[in-house]
TIRO-234099 format. One record per residue (C-alpha): residue in one letter; x, y, z negated. Coordinates in nm, 3 decimals, padded with zeros to 5 digits, m for minus. Example, Ala and Ser with C-alpha at 12.3 -4.5 7.8 and 13.67 -1.06 7.14 Angstrom:
+------+---------+---------+---------+
: rest :      xx :      yy :      zz :
+------+---------+---------+---------+
:    A :  01.230 : m00.450 : m00.780 :
:    S :  01.367 : m00.106 : m00.714 :
+------+---------+---------+---------+
***
This chain:
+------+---------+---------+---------+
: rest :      xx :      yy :      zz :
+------+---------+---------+---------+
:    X :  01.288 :  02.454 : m00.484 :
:    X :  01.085 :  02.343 : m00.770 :
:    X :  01.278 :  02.022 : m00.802 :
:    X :  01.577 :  02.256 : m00.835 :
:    X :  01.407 :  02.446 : m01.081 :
:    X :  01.307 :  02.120 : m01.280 :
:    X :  01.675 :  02.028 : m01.264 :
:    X :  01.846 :  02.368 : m01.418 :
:    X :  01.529 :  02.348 : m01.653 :
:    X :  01.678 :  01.956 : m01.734 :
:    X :  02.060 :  02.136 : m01.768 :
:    X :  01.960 :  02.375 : m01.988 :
:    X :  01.786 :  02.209 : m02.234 :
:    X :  02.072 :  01.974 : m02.260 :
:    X :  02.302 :  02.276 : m02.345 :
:    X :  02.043 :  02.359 : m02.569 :
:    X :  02.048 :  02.055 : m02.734 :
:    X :  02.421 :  02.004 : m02.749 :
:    X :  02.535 :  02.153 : m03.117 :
:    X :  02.821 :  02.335 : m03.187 :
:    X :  03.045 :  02.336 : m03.458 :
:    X :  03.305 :  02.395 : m03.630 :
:    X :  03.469 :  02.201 : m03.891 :
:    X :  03.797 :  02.139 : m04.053 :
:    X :  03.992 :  02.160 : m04.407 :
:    X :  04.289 :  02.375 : m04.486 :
:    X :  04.626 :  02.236 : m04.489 :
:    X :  04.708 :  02.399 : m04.767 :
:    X :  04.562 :  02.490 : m05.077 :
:    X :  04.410 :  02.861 : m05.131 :
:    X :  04.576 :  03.135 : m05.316 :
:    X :  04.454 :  03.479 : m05.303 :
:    X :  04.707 :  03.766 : m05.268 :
:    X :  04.848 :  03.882 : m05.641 :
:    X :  04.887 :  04.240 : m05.533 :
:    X :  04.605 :  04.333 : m05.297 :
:    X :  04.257 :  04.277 : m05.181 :
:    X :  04.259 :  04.052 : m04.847 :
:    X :  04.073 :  04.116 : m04.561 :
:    X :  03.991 :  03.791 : m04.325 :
:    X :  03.858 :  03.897 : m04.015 :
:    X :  03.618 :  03.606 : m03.809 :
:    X :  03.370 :  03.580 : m03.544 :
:    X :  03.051 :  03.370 : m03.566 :
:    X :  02.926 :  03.279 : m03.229 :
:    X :  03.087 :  03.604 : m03.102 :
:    X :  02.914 :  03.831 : m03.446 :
:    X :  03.187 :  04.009 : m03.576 :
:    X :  03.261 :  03.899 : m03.970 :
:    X :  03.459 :  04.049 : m04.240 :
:    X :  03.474 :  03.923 : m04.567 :
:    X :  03.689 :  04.107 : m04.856 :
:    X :  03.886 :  03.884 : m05.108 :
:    X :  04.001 :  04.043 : m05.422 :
:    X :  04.351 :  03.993 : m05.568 :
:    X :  04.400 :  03.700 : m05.810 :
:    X :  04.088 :  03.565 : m05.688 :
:    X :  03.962 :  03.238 : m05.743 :
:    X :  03.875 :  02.953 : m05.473 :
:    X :  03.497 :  02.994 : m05.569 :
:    X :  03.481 :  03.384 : m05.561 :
:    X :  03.694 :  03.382 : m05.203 :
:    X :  03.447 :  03.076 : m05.093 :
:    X :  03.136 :  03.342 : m05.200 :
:    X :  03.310 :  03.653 : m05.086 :
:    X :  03.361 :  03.413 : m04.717 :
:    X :  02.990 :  03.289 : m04.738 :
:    X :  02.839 :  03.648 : m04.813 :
:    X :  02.967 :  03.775 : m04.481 :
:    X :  02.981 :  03.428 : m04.254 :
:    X :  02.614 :  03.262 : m04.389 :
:    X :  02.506 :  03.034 : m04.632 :
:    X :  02.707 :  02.734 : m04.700 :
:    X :  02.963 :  02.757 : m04.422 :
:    X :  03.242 :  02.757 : m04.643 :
:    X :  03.319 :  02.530 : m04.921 :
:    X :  03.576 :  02.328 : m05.135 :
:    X :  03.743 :  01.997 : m05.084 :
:    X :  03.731 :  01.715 : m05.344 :
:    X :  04.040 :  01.839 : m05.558 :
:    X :  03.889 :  02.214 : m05.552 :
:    X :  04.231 :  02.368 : m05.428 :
:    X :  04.126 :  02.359 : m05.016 :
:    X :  03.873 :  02.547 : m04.852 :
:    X :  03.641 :  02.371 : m04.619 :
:    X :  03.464 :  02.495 : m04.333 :
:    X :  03.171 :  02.318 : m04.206 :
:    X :  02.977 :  02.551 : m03.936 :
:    X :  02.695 :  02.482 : m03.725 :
:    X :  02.832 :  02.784 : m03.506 :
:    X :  03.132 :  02.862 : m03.335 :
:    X :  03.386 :  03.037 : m03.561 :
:    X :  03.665 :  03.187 : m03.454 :
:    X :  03.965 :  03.407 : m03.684 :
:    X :  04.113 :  03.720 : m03.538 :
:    X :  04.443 :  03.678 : m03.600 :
:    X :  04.643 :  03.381 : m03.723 :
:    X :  04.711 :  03.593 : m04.043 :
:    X :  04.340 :  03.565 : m04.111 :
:    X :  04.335 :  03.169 : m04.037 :
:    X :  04.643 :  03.135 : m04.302 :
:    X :  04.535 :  03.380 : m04.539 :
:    X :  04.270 :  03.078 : m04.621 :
:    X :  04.550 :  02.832 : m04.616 :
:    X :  04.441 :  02.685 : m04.262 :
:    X :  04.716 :  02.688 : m03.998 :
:    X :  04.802 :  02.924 : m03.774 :
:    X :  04.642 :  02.919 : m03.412 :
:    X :  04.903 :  03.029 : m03.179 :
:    X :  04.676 :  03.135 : m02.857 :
:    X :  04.479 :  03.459 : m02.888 :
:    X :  04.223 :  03.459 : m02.602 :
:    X :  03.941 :  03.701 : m02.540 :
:    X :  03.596 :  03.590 : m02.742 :
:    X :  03.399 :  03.397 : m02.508 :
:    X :  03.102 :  03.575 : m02.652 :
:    X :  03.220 :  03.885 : m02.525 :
:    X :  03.558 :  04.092 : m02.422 :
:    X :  03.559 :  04.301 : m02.706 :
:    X :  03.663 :  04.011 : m02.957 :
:    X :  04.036 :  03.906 : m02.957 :
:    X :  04.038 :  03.582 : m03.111 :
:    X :  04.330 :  03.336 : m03.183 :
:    X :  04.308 :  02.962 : m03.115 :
:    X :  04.168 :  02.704 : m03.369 :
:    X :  04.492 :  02.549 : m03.521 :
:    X :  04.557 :  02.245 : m03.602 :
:    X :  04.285 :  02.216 : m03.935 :
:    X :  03.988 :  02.343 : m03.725 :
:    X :  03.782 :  02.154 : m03.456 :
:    X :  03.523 :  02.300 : m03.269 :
:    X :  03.329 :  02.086 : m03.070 :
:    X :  03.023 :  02.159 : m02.825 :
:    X :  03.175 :  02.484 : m02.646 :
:    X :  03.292 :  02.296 : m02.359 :
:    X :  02.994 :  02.110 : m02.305 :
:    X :  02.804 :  02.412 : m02.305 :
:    X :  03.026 :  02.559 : m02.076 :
:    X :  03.014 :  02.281 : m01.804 :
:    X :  02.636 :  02.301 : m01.800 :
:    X :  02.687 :  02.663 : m01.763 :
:    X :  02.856 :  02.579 : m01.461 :
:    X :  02.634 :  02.272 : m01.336 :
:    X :  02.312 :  02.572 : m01.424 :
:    X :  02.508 :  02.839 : m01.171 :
:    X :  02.549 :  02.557 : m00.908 :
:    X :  02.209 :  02.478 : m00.872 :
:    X :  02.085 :  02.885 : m00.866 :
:    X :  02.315 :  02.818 : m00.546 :
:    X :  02.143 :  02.556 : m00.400 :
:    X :  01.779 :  02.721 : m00.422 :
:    X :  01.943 :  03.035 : m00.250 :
:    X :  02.095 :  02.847 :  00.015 :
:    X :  01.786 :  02.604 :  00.036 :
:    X :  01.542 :  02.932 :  00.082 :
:    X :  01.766 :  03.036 :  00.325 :
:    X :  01.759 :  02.764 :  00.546 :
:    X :  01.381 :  02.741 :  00.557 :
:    X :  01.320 :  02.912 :  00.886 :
:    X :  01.204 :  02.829 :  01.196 :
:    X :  01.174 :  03.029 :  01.539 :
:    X :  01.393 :  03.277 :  01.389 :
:    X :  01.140 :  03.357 :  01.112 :
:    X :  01.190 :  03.286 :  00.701 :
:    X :  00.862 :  03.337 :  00.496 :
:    X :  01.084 :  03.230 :  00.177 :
:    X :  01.409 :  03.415 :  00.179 :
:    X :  01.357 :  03.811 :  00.214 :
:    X :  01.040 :  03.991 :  00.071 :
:    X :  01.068 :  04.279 :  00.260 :
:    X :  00.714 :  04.389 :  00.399 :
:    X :  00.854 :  04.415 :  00.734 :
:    X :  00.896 :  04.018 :  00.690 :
:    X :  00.660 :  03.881 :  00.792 :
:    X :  00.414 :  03.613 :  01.045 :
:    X :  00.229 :  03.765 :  01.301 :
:    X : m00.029 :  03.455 :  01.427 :
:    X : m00.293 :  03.604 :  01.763 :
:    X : m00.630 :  03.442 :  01.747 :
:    X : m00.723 :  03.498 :  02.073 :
:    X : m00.575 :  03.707 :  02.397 :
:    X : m00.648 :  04.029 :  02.294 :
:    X : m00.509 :  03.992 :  01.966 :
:    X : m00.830 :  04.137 :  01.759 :
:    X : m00.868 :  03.831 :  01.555 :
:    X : m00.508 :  03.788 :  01.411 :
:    X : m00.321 :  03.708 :  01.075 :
:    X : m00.030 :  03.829 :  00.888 :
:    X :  00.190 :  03.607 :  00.661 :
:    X :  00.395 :  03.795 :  00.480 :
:    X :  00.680 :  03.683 :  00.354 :
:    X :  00.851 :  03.588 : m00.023 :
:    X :  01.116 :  03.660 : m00.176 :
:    X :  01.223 :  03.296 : m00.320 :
:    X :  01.599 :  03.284 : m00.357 :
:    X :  01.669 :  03.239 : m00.709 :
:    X :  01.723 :  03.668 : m00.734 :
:    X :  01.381 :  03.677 : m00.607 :
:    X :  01.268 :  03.404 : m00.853 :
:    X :  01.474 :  03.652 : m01.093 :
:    X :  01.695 :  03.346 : m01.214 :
:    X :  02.047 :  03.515 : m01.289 :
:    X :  02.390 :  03.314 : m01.262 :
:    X :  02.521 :  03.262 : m01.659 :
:    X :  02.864 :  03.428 : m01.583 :
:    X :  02.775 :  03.765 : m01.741 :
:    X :  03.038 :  03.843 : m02.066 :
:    X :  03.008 :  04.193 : m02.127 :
:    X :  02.716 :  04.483 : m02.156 :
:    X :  02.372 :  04.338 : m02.137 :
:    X :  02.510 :  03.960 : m02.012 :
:    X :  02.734 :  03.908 : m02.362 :
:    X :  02.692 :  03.593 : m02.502 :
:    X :  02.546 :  03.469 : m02.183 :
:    X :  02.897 :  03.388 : m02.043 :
:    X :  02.886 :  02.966 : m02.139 :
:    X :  02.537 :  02.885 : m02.270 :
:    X :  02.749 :  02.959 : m02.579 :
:    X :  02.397 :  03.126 : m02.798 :
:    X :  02.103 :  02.947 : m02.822 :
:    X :  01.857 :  03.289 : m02.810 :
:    X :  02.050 :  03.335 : m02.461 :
:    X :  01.921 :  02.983 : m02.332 :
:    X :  01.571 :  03.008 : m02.492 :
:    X :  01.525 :  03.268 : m02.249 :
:    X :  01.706 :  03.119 : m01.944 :
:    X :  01.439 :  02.832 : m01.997 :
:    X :  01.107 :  03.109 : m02.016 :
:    X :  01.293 :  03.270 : m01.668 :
:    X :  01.265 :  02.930 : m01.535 :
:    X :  00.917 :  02.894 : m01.678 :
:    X :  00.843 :  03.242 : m01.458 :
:    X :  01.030 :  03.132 : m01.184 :
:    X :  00.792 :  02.795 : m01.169 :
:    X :  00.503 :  03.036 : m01.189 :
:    X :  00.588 :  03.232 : m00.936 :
:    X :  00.657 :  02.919 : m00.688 :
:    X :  00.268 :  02.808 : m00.778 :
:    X :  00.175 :  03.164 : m00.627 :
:    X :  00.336 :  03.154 : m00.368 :
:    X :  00.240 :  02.806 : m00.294 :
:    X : m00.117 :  02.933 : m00.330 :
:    X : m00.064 :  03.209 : m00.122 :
:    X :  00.111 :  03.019 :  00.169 :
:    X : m00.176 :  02.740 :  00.146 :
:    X : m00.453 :  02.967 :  00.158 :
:    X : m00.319 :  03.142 :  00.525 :
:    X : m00.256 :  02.778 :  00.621 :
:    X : m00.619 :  02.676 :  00.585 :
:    X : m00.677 :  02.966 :  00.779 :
:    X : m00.475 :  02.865 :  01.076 :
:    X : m00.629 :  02.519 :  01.080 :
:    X : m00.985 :  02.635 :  01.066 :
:    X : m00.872 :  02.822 :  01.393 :
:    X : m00.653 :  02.555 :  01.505 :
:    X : m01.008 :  02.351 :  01.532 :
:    X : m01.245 :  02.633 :  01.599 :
:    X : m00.972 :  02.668 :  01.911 :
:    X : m00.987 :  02.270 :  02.015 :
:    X : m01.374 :  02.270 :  01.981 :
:    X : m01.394 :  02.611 :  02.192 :
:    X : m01.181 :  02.452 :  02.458 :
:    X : m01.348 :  02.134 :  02.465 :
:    X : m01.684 :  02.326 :  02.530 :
:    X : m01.515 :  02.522 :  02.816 :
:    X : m01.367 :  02.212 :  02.954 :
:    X : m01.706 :  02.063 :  02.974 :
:    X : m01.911 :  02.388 :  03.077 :
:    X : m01.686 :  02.446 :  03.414 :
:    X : m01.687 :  02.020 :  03.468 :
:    X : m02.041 :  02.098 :  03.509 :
:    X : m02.016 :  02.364 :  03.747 :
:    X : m01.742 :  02.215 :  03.976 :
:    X : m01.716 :  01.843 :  03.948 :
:    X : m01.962 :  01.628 :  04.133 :
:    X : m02.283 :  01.384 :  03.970 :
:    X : m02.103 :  01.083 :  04.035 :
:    X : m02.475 :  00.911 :  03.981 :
:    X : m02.645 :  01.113 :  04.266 :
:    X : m02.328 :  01.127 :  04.480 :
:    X : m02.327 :  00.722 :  04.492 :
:    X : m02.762 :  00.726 :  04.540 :
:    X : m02.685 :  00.939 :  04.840 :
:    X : m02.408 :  00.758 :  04.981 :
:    X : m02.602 :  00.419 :  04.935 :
:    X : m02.898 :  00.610 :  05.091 :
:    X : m02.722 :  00.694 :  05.410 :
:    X : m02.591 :  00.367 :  05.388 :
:    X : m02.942 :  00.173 :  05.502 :
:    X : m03.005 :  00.503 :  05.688 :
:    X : m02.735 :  00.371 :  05.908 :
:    X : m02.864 :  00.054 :  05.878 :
:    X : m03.177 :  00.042 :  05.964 :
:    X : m03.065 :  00.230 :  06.253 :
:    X : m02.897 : m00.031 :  06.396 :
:    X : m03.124 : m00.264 :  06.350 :
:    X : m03.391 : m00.035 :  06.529 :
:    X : m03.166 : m00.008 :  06.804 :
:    X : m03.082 : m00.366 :  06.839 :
:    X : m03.455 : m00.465 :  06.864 :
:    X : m03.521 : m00.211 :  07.109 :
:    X : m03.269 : m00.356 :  07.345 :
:    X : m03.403 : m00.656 :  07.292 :
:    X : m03.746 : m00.585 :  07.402 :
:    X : m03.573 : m00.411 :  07.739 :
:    X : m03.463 : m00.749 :  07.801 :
:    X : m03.712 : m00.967 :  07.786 :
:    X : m03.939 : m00.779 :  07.989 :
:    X : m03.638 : m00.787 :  08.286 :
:    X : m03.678 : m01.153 :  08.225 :
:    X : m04.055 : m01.192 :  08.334 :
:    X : m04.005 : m00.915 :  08.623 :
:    X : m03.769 : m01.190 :  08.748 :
+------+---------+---------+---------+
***
């Protein structure tokens, strides 16, 4: 699991470190309304923008007017001062394509819901704009969400006997081990919660309420803190390492107060039912010449009885 961790950690600095932008010059040159004040209406990585361009006004007052509401320096002129320019280390997205021509770009001819959010309408980019990085972001998104998958499914299939320390938290969940027969020396493992909801690591799919802007690794505040959830989730793996580790050096002090204990009992009823093999064989040899000398008694004694028949004779 912390591998897996280590890898959406890997992902999502890599959508942090992939830039967006947006860039592009106008197709054609600017020219304020003659009769009213303009309103273009934009969205900067999904903020909401309006900027307010007087009648008659000049390239360098609508470029001000545009920079005033976007940020500093996002908008500026071409080389022959008739063409806006937009050079944006964000995503930037018009309205409407009245708002895109209104600054002489061309009109997009898609309007999609924001992907910061499904309150913003936006229309497409046109042919003057290019925004780069979004779809990037968007496949690590994906590539993130795939790998919260495989630590759920991996923390799933940790069990064994029918029992999972790693998937459910529940106190209910949990390792009864018996010490001895009786059961009054035991221990209870209980079990973690380790999924990636347990590690609190949430899928980046989320596009409206608290989740907007979250949808595509589209913000960088929003990946900032998918990497300090990752940083928890890491932390909370070393606990439960710790925890886990601790009850197994528990189990193995038993496991070899258990072997010793048997080994002793092994040897203590040897004792009382197996026999010396040392005195056994002493006694067998013993009987042994018993038998022998026996014999040999025996033998001589019959062969005293004979030789006295001899001389009777």
């Amino acid at each position: 699991i912390q591998k897996l961790i280590d890898s959406a950690k890997s992902t999502a600095n890599q959508a942090l470190s992939t830039q967006i932008t947006t860039t592009g010059t106008a197709g054609t040159a600017f020219a304020a309304s003659t009769t009213s004040a303009t309103t273009v209406n934009f969205y900067v990585n999904g903020a909401t923008k309006a900027a307010t361009i007087a009648s008659n006004s000049t390239i360098d007052a609508a470029i001000t007017a545009l920079n005033t509401a976007a940020g500093p320096n996002m908008f500026s002129k071409d080389t022959t001062g008739t063409k806006i320019v937009l050079n944006a280390s964000a995503n930037v997205e018009f309205k409407t394509s009245g708002d895109q021509t209104a600054l002489g770009f061309a009109a997009g001819t898609t309007t999609t819901a924001d992907k910061y959010g499904t309150s913003n309408d936006t229309i497409s980019a046109g042919a003057n704009l290019t925004v780069s990085g979004v779809d990037t972001r968007a496949k690590l998104a994906e590539q993130y969400n795939s790998l919260l998958t495989q630590i759920t499914q991996l923390a799933k299939d940790a069990s064994f006997n029918g029992v999972n320390l790693i998937s459910n938290g529940d106190p209910s969940n949990k390792l009864h081990i018996a010490f001895n027969e009786r059961d009054t020396a035991n221990l209870d493992v209980q079990g973690q919660d380790l999924t990636a909801d347990g590690l609190d690591l949430g899928a980046i799919n989320g596009d409206s309420g608290a989740n907007v802007g979250r949808g595509n690794f589209l913000l960088d505040v929003d990946i900032k803190g998918t990497l300090t959830s990752l940083t928890g989730a890491s932390d909370t793996l070393r606990s439960a390492s710790s925890t886990f580790g601790s009850n197994l050096s528990v189990v193995q002090n038993r496991q070899d107060f258990t072997k010793r204990l048997i080994n002793v009992l092994d040897t203590g009823a040897a004792n009382l039912t197996n026999a010396d093999l040392n005195q056994e064989a002493a006694n067998s040899q013993a009987l042994s010449t018993r038998q022998s000398l026996g014999i040999s008694a025996l033998s001589l004694a019959n062969q005293a009885q004979q030789g006295i028949l001899q001389l009777l004779r």
